[in-house]
C-alpha positions in Angstrom: 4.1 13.9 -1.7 6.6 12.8 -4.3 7.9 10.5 -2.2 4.4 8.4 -1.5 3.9 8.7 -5.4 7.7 7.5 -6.0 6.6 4.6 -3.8 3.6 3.7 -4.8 4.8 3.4 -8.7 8.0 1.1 -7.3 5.2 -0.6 -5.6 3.5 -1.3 -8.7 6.6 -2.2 -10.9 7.8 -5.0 -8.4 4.0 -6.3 -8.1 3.0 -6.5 -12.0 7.1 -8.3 -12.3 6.5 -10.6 -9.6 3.2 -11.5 -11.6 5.2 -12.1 -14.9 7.7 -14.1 -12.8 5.3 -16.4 -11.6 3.4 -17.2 -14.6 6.6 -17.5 -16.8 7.8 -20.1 -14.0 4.2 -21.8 -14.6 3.9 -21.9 -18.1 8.3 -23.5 -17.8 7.3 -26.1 -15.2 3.6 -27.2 -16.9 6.2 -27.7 -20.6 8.7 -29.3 -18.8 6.1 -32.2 -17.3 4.8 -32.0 -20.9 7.9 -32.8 -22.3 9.6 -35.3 -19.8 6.2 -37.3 -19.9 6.0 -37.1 -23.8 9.6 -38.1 -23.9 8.9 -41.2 -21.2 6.6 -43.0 -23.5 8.3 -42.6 -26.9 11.2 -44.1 -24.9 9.4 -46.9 -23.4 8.5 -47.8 -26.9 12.0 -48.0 -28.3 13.0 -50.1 -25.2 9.9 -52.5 -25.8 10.9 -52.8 -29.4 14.6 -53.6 -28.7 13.7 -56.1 -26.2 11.6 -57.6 -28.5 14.2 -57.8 -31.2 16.5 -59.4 -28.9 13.8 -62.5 -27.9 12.8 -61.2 -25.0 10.1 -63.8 -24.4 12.4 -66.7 -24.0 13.9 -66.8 -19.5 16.3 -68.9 -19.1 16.9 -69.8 -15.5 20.0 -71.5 -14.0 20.9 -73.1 -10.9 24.2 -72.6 -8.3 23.7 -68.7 -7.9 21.9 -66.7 -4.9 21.9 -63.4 -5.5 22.3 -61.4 -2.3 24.2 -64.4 -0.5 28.1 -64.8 -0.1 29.4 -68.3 0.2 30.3 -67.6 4.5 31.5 -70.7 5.9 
């Protein structure tokens, strides 16, 4: 009888951790999306403002190179 109660208490232990495992791996992968996301579009600011410091709306486009292309003869 002890051993059935033994059991059912180990049972119990590895049931209620396996819970608290899965919702702490929840609650680290729903702040990691936050986070990574949050950090995407502060970063996508500072690029847009750097380009924009640099001129970024003036394309200058030359002749003589093909990108993808070797000169084969």
């Amino acid at each position: 009888m002890e051993n059935v109660s033994n059991m059912r208490s180990t049972w119990f232990f590895h049931s209620k951790l396996r819970s608290w495992l899965t919702i702490t791996g929840i609650v680290i992968g729903v702040a990691a999306v936050i986070a990574i996301v949050s950090n995407r579009g502060r970063n996508a600011a500072t690029l847009n403002s750097q380009l924009n410091a640099l001129g970024g709306d003036i394309v200058t486009i030359s002749p003589g190179f093909e990108r993808g292309r070797g000169n084969f003869s």
